[in-house]
N, C-alpha and C positions, 0 to 999 in steps of 0.2 A: 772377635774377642769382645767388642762392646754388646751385641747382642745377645752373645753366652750371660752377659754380666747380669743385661737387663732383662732377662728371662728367667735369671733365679738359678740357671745352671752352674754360675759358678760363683765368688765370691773376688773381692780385692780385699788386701791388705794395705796397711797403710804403718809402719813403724817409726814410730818417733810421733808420740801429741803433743808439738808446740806449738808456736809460732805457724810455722808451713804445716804440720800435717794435721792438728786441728780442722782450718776450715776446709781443706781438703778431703776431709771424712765426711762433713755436714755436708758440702757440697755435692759427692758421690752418694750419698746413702740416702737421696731424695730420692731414689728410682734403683739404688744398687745397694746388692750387700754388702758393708763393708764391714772389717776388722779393726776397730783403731787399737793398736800394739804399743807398748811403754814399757821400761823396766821400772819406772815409780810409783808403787802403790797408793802411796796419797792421791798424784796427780789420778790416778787411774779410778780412783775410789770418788774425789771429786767431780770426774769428769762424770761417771754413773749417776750421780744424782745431778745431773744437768747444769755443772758450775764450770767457769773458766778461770782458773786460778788467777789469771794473765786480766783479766776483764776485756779482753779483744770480742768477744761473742756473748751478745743475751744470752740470759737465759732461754730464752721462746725459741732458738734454734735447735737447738737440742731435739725438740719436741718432733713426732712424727716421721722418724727418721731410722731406715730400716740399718742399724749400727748395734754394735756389740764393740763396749770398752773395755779390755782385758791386758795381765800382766803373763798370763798360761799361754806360754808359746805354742801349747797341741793346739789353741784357735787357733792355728795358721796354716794347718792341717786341712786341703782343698779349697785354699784360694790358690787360681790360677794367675792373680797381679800382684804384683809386689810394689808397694811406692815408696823408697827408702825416705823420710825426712829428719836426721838425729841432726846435730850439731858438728862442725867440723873446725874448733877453736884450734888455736895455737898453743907451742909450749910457754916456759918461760924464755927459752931462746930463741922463742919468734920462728918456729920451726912448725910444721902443721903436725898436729895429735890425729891422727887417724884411727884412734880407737875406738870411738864411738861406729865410725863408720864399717870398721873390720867386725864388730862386734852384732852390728845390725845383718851385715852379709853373712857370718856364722850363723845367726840365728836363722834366716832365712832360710839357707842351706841346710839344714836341717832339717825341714819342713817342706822344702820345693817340693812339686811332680813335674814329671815331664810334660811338656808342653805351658809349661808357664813361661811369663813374662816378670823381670824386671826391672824396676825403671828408678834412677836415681835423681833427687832431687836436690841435694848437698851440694853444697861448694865446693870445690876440688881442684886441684891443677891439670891441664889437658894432659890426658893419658890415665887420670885416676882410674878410672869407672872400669878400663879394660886392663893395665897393668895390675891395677891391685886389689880390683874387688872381683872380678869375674875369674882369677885363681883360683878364691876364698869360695864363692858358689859353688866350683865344681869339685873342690874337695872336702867339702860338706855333704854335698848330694851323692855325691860318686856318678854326677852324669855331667855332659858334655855339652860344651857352651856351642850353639846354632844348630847342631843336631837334636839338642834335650829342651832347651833351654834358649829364652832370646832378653840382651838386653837393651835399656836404650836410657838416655839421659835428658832429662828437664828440668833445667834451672831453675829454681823457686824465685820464684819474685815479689815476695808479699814486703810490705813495709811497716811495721807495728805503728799504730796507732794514726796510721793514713784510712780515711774514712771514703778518699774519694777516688785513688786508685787500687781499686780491690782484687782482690784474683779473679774474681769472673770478667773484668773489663780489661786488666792487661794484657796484653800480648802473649803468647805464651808461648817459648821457645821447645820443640822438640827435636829429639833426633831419634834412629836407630840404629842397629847392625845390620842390618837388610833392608832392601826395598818394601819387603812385606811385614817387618816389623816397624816401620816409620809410620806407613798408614796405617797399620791396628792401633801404634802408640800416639798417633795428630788426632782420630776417629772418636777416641775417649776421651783424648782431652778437650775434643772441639765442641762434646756432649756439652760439659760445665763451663767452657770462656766462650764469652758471649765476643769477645776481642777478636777471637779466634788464632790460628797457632803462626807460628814462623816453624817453617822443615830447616833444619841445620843441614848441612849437609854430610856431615860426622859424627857419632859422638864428643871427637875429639874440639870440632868445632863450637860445636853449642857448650861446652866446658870452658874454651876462652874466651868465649863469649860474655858468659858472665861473670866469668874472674876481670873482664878489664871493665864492665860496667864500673863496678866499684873503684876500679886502680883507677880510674879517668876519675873518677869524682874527688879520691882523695887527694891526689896529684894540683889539682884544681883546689881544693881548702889548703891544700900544703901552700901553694903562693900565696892563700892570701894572709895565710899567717903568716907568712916570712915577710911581707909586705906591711903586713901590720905591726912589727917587730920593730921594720926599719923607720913606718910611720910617728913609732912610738917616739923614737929618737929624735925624729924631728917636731916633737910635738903637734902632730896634724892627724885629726880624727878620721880616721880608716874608710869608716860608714861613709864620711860627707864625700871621702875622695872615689868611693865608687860610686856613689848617685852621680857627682858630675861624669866620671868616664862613662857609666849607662847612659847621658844620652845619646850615644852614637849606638848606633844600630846594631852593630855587629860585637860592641863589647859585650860579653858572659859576666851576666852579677852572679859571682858566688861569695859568701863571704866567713870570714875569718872564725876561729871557732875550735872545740874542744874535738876533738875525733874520734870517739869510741865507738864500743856496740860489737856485734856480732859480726859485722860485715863487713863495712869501710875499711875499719880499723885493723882489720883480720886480712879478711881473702888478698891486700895484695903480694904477703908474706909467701901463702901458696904459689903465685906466678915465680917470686927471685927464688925458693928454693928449688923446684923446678929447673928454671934457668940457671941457677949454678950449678944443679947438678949436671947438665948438657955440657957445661965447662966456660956459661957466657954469667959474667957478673953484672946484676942493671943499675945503672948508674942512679937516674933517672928517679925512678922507681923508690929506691932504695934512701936519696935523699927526701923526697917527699915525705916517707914514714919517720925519716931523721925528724925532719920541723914539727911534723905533727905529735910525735909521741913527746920531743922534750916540751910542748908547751905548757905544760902543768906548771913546771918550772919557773917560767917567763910569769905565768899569773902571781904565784908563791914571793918572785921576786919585788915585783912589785908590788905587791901587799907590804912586805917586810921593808921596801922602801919607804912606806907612807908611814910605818910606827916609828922610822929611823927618823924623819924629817918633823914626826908631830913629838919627837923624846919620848914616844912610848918603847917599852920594851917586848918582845915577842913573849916570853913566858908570862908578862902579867898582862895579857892580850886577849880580847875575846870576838870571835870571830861567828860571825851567823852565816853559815851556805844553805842558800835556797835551790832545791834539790840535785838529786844524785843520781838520777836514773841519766841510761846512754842519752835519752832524747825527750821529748814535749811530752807531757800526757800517757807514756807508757807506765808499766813498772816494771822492766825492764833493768837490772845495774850490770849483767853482764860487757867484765872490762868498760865502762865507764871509767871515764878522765877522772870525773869530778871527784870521784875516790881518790885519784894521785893527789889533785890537789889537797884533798883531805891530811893524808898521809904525812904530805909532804908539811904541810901547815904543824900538825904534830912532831916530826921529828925537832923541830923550832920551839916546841913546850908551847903551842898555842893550845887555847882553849877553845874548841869549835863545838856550838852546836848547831846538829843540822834538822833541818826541817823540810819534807817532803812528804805531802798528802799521798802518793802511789806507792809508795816502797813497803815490799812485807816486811815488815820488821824481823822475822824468825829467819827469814834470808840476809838481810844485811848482818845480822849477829853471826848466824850459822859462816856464809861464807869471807866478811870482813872485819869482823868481831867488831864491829860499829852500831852504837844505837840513833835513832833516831827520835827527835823530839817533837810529843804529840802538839805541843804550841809553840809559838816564838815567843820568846824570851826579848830582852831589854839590857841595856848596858854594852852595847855591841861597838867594840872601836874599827871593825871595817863586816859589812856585807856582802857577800857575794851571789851576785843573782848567776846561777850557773845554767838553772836549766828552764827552759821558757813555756812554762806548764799555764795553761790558760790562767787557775787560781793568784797568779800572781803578775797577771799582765793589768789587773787593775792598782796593786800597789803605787803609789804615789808619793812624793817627797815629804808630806808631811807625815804619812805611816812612818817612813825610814827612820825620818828624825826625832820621831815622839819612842824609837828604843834604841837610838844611836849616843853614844856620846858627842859630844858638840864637834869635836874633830876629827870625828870619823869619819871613813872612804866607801864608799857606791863601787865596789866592782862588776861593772855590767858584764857580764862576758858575750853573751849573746844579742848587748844593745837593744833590750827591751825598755830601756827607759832613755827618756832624753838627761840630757846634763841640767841638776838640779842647784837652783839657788842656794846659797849657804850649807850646801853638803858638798865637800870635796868627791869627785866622779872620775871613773877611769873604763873605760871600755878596751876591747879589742881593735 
């Protein structure tokens, strides 16, 4: 298969340019034909003249690269690989949206020949990829899944705006439906990870594999927010109580913190509904998403504490959130906290404005009819530093204080600043 690719005989696809199938194209089309596939024209129109909406890739990569960015499904017409990468978000019930993902398998199916390969790189709960997208293939195609058609599964592992674990150094988890579809599909991917791959032994496996990457992590910030909750109560700073327990060797520093994003915040929903559906409810699991989603809350209340204690009132209240993206340095707001806290802060009649260098403005409008402000403003009775974006790790107490009012609060959330003289301060 890699050799048909790198000969020119055949071509790979690649649907979905985000995040994962972006540098997945660049990375492929150094030596292979590839298709990068989108149903967004903007995006698709940008990507053509060598721009990353995302700012995840220079421009210079772009450059020299045997690719073709298209929104006309007939380009899909004799590529023999298929690499699914769309988004596989939740509903409002916390339930997983498989439509992007049914949608990308339509398309495909549509377009297959026999003898091709696909290979899914989406999030999903163990069993997706064979219960419910390899149906969708073969009644698109009208051919027949191991006979016509081979698939296999590789969890994406990219991190937005990590610089230093990138896809060609991590690890790179494969699996397939056969012996001989696992080495065609380790073979090409061991082309571009220089990591080189891990064989799953399943589809089924390399699927919970990386649904619990993320449950473990979030499971792990769920205590420490509940830890920091209880810290709260007892007035003892969260931060200094894990420096002390880090230094014993064996203690895990993770620390306390908003949980959003694509993934964390997401994929463990996929494991419990899964798991109830089999007839098992996780406890576990299920309480960690509890602490983490209501922490918006916990920040809101505390805020509304400190206008209660200084006789200020929340609707004559002004609030400055220093940004709203899920994480550091991306522009990323997909499910972002810091929008609850937003929200939340206005249902209160606060007056918030916010301020983040990354955020497209025409997306925070478009999807949370929120604007953002091109400078910081002045007159702010609490702060909130929410998102730890390089630009604002040099901020300092007397910036805060030169547009705070004199009894204004410092809400660290992420403890990028230490506790400042004469500004009241509150962290996680």
């Amino acid at each position: 298969m890699l050799k048909e690719l790198q000969d020119g005989k055949k071509k790979l696809a690649i649907i979905g340019m985000g995040y994962v199938g972006l540098p997945l194209a660049l990375e492929f089309a150094k030596d292979i034909q590839v298709v990068g596939y989108d149903i967004s024209q903007q995006l698709i129109d940008l990507l053509k003249s060598g721009t990353d909406p995302k700012g995840e890739t220079p421009d210079a990569d772009f450059k020299n690269k045997s690719l073709i960015f298209t929104i006309d499904e007939s380009d899909l017409k004799n590529c023999s690989v298929f690499i699914v990468a769309v988004p596989t978000p939740i509903t409002k019930l916390k339930s997983p949206d498989l439509r992007p993902l049914r949608a990308a398998s339509e398309i495909i199916g549509r377009n297959i020949e026999a003898g091709a390969t696909v290979i899914y790189e989406s999030t999903v709960y163990p069993g997706c990829t064979e219960e419910d997208c390899i149906p969708i293939l073969e009644r698109e195609s009208g051919l027949k899944h191991l006979k016509d058609f081979n698939v296999g599964y590789s969890p994406e592992r990219i991190n937005p705006g990590d610089k230093v674990h990138t896809l060609t150094n991590t690890i790179k988890i494969v699996s397939g439906d056969s012996d001989k579809s696992l080495d065609e599909i380790a073979s090409l991917y061991e082309h571009i990870i220089t990591a080189g791959v891990h064989r799953a032994t399943s589809i089924k496996v390399a699927e919970a594999a990386k649904i619990i990457e993320n449950t473990q992590r979030d499971l792990n910030i769920a205590l420490m927010n509940e830890l920091s909750i209880i810290f709260d109560h007892m007035n003892i700073n969260t931060h200094e109580v894990i420096e002390a327990a880090g230094s014993k060797w064996n203690f895990l520093k993770f620390y306390p913190g908003l949980v959003g994003g694509h993934c964390i915040g997401v994929d463990p929903y996929y494991l419990t509904y899964k798991s109830e559906q089999l007839g098992y409810k996780p406890e576990i699991i299920l309480a960690g998403r509890k602490v983490n989603d209501n922490l918006s809350k916990h920040v809101v209340k505390r805020v509304l504490n400190h206008f209660k204690s200084t006789g200020k009132q929340a609707a004559k209240s002004k609030v400055l959130v220093l940004g709203v993206t899920f994480k550091e340095n991306v522009s990323d707001i997909r499910n972002s906290k810091v929008l609850e806290v937003i929200q939340e802060l206005k249902h209160y009649n606060v007056q918030v404005d916010i301020y983040d260098p990354y955020v497209n403005q025409d997306e925070m409008k478009e999807q949370y009819n929120l604007e953002t402000s091109p400078e910081i403003g002045s007159g702010y009775n609490c702060i909130i530093a929410a998102v730890k974006h390089s630009e604002f790790m040099s901020f300092g107490s007397d910036r805060f204080k030169a547009i705070s009012h004199p009894d204004a609060i410092l809400i660290d959330i992420k403890s990028m600043y230490k506790k400042f003289e004469g500004m009241a301060y509150w962290s996680l």
